[in-house]
C-alpha positions as CSV (number, residue, x, y, z in Angstrom):
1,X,102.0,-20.6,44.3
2,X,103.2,-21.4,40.6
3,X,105.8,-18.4,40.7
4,X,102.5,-16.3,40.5
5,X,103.1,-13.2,43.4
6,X,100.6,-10.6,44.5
7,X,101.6,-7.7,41.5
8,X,100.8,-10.4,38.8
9,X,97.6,-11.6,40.7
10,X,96.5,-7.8,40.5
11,X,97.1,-7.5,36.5
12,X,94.7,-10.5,36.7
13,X,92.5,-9.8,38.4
14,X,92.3,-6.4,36.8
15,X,92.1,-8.0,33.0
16,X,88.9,-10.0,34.5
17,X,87.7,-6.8,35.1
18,X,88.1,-4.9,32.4
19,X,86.7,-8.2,29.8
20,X,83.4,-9.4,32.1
21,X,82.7,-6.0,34.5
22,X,81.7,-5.5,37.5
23,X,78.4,-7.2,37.1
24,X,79.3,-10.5,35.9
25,X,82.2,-11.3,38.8
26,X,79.7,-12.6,41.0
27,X,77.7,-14.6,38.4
28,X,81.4,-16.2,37.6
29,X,82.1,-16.9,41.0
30,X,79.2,-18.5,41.9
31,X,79.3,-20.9,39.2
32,X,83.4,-21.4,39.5
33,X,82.6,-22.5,43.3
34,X,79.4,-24.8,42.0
35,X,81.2,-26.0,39.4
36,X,84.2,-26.9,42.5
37,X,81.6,-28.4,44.6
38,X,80.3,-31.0,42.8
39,X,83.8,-32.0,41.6
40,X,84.4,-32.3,45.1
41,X,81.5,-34.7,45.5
42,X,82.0,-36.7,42.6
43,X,85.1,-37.4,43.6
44,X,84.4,-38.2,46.9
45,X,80.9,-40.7,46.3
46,X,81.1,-44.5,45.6
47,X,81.0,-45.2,42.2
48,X,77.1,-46.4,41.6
49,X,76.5,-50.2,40.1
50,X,74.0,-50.9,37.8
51,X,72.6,-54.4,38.4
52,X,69.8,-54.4,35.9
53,X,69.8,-57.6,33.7
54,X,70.4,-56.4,30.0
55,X,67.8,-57.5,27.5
56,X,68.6,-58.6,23.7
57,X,66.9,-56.5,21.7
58,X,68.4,-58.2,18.3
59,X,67.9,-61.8,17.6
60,X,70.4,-64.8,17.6
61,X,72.0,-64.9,14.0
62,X,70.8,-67.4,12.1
63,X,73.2,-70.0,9.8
């Protein structure tokens, strides 16, 4: 896994710790896996078309 082991996954997960606290781990992690979710989705949908005519809103140049 990137040359990471399990000692530098602990200093890590320790400096999270220590900058957001206890309280906000949870907050983070439920958005991280949100965030993961619908990356997963928009990967994974058909790409939408939009068949609406487009409408010239400026008119034709005159010479």
């Amino acid at each position: 896994m990137f040359g990471i082991g399990i000692p530098e996954l602990l200093i890590i997960l320790v400096i999270i710790l220590v900058i957001f606290g206890a309280n906000k781990l949870p907050e983070i992690g439920a958005g991280m896996g949100k965030a993961i979710k619908n990356f997963k989705r928009a990967t994974n949908e058909p790409e939408e078309i939009d068949v609406t005519p487009k409408k010239d809103d400026e008119p034709a140049e005159k010479k």
